[in-house]
C-alpha positions as CSV (number, residue, x, y, z in Angstrom):
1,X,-7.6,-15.0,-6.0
2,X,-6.1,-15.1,-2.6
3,X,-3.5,-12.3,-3.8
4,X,-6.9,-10.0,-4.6
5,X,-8.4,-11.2,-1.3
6,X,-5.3,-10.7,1.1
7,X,-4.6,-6.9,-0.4
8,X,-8.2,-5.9,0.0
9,X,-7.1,-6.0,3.5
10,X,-7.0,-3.1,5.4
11,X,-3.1,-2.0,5.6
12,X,-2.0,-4.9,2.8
13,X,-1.3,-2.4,0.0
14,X,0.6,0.3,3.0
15,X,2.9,-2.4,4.1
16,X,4.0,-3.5,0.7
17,X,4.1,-0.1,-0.4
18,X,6.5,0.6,2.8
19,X,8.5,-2.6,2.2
20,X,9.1,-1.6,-1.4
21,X,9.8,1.9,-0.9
22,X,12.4,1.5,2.7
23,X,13.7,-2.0,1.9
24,X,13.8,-4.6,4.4
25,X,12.4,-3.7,8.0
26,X,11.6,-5.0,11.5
27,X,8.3,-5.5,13.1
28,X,8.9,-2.4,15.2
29,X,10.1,0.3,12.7
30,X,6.5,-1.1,10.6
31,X,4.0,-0.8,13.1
32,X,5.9,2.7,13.8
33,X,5.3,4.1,10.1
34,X,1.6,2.4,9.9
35,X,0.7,3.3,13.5
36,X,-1.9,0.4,13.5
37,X,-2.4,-1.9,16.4
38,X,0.6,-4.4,17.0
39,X,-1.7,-7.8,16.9
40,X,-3.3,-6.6,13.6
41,X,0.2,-5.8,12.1
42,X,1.4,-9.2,13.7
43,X,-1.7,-11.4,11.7
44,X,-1.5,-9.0,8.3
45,X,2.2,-10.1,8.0
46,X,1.4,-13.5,8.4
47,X,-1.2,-13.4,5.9
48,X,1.0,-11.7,3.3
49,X,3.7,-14.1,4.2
50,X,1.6,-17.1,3.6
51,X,0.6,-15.9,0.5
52,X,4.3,-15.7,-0.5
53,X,4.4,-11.6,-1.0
54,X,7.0,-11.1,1.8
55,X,9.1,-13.2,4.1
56,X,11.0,-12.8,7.2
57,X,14.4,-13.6,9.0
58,X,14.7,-13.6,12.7
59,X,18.2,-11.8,14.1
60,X,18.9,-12.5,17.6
61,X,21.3,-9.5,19.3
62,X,22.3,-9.7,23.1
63,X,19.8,-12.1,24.3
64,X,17.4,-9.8,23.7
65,X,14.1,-11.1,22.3
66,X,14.8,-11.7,18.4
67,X,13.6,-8.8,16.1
68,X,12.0,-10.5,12.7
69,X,12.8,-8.5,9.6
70,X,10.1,-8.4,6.5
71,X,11.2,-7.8,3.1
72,X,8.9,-8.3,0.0
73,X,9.8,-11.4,-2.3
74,X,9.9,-11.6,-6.5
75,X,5.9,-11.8,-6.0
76,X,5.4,-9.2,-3.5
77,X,7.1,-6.9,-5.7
78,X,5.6,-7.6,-9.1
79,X,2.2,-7.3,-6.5
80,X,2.8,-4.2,-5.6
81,X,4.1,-2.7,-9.0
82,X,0.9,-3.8,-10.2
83,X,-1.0,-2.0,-7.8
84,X,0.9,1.3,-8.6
85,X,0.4,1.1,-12.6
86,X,-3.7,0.7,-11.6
87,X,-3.4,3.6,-9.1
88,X,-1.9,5.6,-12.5
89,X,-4.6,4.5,-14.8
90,X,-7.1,6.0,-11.7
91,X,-6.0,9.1,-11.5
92,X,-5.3,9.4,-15.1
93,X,-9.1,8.3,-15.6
94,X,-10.2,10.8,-12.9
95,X,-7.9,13.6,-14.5
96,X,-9.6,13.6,-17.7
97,X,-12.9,13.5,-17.1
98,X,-13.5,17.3,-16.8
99,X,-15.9,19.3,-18.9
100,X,-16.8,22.7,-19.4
101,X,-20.6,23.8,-18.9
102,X,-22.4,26.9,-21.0
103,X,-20.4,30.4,-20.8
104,X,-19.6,30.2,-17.0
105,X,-16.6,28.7,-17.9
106,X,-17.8,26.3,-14.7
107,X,-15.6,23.2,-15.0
108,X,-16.9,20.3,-13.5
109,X,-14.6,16.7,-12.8
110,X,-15.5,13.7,-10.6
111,X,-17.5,14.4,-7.1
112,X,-14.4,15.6,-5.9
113,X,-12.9,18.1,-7.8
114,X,-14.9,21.4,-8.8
115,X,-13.3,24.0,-9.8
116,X,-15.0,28.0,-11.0
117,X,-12.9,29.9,-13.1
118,X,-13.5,33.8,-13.5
């Protein structure tokens, strides 16, 4: 249940999403692509990295401050796989639920789709 609970979050499924699609990335190049706000960000990947679907590495260049690096693990991958086969079965469920109504030739999907042909 905490999987369920932590990717209800707002931005969970985005960052796993951008972690599996880009590979490995730091803090900075993240919050770029999700343009959220940096303490939100910062306490998402905690969550997700408590509940073992990424992890982190710190690399220290120049004295600088460290830049931590997030990469899904096994888990956040099968998580997020998981989340793309039910997106499928979605659409696919929202793609063929169109009918056709008397000789208007009106056809007539979900709330958001309506299309008239002449």
């Amino acid at each position: 249940m905490r999987i369920l609970k932590i990717i209800s979050k707002a931005y969970a499924i985005s960052v796993l999403d951008l972690l599996y699609k880009k590979g490995e990335m730091y803090f900075g190049e993240i919050l770029k692509d999700l343009k959220i706000h940096k303490s939100n960000l910062s306490k998402l990947l905690s969550e997700l990295e408590e509940c073992e679907l990424i992890e982190s590495r710190e690399v220290r260049v120049n004295k600088r401050f460290p830049k931590k690096y997030y990469k899904l693990t096994d888990k956040g991958i099968k998580t997020i796989k998981l989340c793309h086969e039910l997106e499928k079965i979605e659409k696919k469920n929202m793609s063929s639920s169109f009918i056709t109504i008397g000789n208007n030739n009106i056809i007539i999907g979900n709330a958001n789709h309506i299309t008239l042909k002449k």
